[in-house]
N, C-alpha and C positions, 0 to 999 in steps of 0.2 A: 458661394460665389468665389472665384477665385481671386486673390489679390494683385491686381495691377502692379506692372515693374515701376520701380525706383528709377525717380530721374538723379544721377549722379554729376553735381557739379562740383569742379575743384577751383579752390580759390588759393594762390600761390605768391610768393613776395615775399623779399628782406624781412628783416626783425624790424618792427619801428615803421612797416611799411604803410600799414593800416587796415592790415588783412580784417582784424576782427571786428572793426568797425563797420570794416561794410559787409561782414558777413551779419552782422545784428541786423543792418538796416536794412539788407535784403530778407535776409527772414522776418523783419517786422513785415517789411513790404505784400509777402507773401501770404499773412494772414492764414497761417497755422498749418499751411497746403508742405514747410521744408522741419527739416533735422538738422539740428546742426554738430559736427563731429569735428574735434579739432586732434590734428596728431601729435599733440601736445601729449594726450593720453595713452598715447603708443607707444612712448618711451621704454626705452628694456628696463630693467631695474637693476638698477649698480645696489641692491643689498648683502651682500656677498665680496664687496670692496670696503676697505678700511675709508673713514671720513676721507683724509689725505688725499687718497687715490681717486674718493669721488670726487674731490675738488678738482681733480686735473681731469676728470672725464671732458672729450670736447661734443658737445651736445649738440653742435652746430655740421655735423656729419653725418651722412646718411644710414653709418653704421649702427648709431644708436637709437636708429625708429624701430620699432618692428611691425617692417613692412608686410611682411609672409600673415600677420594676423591682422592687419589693417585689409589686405588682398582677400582676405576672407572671408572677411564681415561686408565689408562693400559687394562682395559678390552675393552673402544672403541675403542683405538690405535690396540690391538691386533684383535679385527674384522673391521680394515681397516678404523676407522670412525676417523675423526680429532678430536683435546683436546682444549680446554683454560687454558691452565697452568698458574696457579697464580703465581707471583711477590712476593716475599718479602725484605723486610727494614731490613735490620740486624742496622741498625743507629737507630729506633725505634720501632723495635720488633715489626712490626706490618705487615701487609700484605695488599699490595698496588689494589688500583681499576685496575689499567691494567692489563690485561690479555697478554698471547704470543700463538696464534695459532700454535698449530704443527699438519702439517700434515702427516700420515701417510707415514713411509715409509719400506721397506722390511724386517727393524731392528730398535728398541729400546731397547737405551743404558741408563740402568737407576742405579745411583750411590747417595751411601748415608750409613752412618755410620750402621745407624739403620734398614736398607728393610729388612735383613732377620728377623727379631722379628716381623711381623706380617706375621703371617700365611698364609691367603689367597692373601696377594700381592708375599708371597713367591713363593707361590706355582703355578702361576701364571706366572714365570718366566721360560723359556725354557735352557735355562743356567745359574749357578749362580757362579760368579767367587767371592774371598776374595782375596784381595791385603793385603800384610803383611813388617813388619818392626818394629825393637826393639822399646822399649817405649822408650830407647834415644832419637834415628833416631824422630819418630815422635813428641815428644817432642820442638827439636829444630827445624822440620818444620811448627809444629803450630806456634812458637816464632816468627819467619820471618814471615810468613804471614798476624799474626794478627797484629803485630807491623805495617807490610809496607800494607798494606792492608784495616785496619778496624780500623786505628787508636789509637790502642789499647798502652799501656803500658807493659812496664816489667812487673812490679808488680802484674796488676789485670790477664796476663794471664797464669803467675805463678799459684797464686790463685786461678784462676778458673780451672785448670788442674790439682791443689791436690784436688780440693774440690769435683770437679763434674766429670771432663774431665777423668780421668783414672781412678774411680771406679765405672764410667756407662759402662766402657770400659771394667772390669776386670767383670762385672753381666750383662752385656746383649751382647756386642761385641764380645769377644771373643770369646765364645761357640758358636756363629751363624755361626763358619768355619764349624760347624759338618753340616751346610747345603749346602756347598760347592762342585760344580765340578771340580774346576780349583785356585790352589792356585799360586798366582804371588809374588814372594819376592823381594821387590825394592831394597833393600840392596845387591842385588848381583851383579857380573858385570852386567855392563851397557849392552853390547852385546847379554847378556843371556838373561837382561830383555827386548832388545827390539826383539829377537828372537821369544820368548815367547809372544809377542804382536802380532809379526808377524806371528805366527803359528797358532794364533786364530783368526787371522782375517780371513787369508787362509781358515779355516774351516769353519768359518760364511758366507763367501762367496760363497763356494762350497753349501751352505745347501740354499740360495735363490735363486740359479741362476742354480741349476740343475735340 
């Protein structure tokens, strides 16, 4: 029997927005029917640059996705065919020999600052939600995470969010809402926002299973 297509939804939003949060809670929601792929993992690999120079790579630029193999896999995923999604080292900017098979499945859930700035992976996409939340809000949940998470300091992620972090944000992110079908704002009650997870799972579900 042949393999039914891949529903492709794109979940989009600032650093700190709360993309991944509610990509968990929709995939919880969904009960094993989604995938979820973050382009986090599509990083090119700066192994080939000295530390120094990876220090200054700005990560927050559309240059350094690679979108050409993201465009790829979503197109096998989306004709039913399995991926090897690459790995990468956020500890040394680099991208790892291991691969992660995913196998198709009725829904992929694919989230990342930047998906809507390339075109044909845009357009590629059967729903594209933007998660939203003030440059505070996300501000101080980059601080938490890259502190407890990635080892980071005050200082350098200070730095790196006046330097790079919110004016990749203010020239490529935020205008990407105009590609938008479903706008979720974490900042609101909590009830609203998991209502609003919950209504769109509801629908994603009635679209594979009808």
């Amino acid at each position: 029997m042949m393999q039914k297509k891949t529903l492709l939804i794109g979940i989009a939003g600032g650093s700190g927005s709360g993309k991944t949060t509610i990509c968990r809670q929709l995939s919880e929601s969904l009960d094993g029917l989604a995938n979820l792929i973050s382009c986090d993992s599509y990083y090119i690999s700066h192994s080939h640059l000295s530390e120094d120079e990876r220090a200054q790579v700005n990560f927050d630029h559309p240059q350094t996705v690679d979108f050409d193999l993201l465009d790829v896999h979503l197109d096998s995923l989306a004709r039913g065919k399995p991926i090897e999604m690459p790995t990468y080292c956020f500890a040394t900017h680099s991208r790892l020999a291991k691969t992660i098979t995913i196998q198709p499945r009725p829904i992929t859930i694919v989230e990342g600052i930047l998906l809507y700035t390339h075109e044909s992976v845009r357009n590629k996409l059967n729903l594209r939600v933007f998660v939203e939340a003030s440059d505070e809000i996300r501000f101080q949940r980059r601080m938490q995470r890259d502190v407890a998470e990635r080892g980071r300091t005050t200082e350098s992620v200070t730095q790196q969010w006046q330097s790079t972090v919110a004016p990749m944000y203010e020239k490529f992110v935020d205008d990407s809402r105009a590609w938008s079908h479903v706008s979720i704002n974490t900042e609101i009650n909590q009830e609203e926002c998991d209502l609003a997870v919950q209504e769109l799972a509801n629908g994603l579900r009635q679209m594979v299973t009808s």
